[in-house]
C-alpha positions in Angstrom: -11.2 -6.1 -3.3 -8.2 -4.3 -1.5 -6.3 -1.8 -2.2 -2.8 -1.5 -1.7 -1.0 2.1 -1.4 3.2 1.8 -1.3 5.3 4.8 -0.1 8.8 5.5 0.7 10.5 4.6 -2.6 13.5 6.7 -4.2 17.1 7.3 -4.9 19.7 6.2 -2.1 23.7 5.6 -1.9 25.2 2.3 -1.2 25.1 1.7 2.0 22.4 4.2 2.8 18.7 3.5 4.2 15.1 3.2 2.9 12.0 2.4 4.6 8.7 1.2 2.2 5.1 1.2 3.5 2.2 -0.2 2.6 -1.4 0.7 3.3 -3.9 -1.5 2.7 -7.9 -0.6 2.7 -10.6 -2.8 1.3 -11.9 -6.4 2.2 -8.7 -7.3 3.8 -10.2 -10.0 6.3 -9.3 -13.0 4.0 -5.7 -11.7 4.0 -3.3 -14.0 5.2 0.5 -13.5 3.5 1.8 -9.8 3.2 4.8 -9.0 1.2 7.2 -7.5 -0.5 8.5 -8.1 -4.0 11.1 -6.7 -7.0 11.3 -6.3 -10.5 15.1 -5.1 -11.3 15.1 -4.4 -15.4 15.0 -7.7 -17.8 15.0 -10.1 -14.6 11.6 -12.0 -13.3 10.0 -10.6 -10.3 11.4 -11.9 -7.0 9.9 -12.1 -3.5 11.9 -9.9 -1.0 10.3 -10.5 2.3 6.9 -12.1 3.7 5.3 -12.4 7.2 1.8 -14.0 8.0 -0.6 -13.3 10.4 1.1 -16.3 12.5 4.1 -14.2 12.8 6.1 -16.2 10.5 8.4 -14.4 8.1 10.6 -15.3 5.1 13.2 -13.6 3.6 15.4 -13.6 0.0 18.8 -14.9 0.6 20.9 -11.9 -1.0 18.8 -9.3 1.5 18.6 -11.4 5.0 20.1 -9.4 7.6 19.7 -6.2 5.7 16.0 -6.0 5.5 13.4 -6.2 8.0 9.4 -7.1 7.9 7.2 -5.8 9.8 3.4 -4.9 10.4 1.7 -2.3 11.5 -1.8 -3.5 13.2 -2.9 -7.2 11.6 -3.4 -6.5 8.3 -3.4 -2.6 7.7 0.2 -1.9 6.8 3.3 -3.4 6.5 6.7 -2.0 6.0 10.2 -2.9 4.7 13.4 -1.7 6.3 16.1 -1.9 4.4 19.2 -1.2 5.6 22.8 -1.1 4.1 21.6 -1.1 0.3 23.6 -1.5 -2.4 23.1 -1.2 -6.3 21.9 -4.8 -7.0 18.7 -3.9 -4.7 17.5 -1.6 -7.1 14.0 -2.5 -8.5 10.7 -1.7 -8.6 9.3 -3.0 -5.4 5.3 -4.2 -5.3 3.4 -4.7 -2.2 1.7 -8.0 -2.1 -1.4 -9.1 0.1 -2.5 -13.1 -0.6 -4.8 -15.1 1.4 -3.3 -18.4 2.7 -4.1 -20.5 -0.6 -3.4 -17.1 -3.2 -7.5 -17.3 -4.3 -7.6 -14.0 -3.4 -3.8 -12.2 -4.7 -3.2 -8.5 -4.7 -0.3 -5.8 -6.0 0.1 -2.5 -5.1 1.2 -0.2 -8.2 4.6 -0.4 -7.3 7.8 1.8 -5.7 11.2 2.5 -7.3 14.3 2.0 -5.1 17.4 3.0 -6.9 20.4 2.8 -4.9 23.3 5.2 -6.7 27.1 3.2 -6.4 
């Protein structure tokens, strides 16, 4: 099992700036994809931002050049910059840990990022 722990969520004007964090404990070895996804009301959830432990990173259209990836150590924490928000990024954001195949597929409880027009 691991554990996922999100911080840094909250209430932010357009064009302001939030950093999330994730800390992960638990059987983490197997991880291999760490991410970062949102929930706005009534829509699906969407991924935001991935990286692997290869380095390789993926990003959402509508938040590429805004928003950076990054970890912290292999597999302890990883974080989400975002920069120059606006109200459409507002969303409950999860913290996601997968290994490479998604047998093993984790979600933290979940952030709220409201950005205020």
């Amino acid at each position: 099992q691991v554990q996922l722990v999100e911080s840094g969520g909250g209430l932010v004007q357009a064009g302001g700036s939030l950093r999330l964090s994730c800390a992960a404990s638990g059987s983490i070895s197997k991880i291999y994809v760490m991410g970062w996804y949102r929930q706005a009301p009534g829509k699906p959830r969407e991924l935001v931002a991935s990286t692997t432990l290869d380095g390789m990173t993926d990003y959402a259209g509508s938040v590429k050049g805004r928003f950076t990836i990054s970890r912290d150590g292999a597999r302890n924490t990883v974080s989400l910059q975002m920069n120059n928000l606006n109200p459409e990024d507002t969303a409950v954001y999860y913290c996601n840990y997968r290994s490479r195949w998604s047998t093993y597929n984790y979600w933290g409880q979940g952030t709220q990022v409201t950005v205020s027009s």
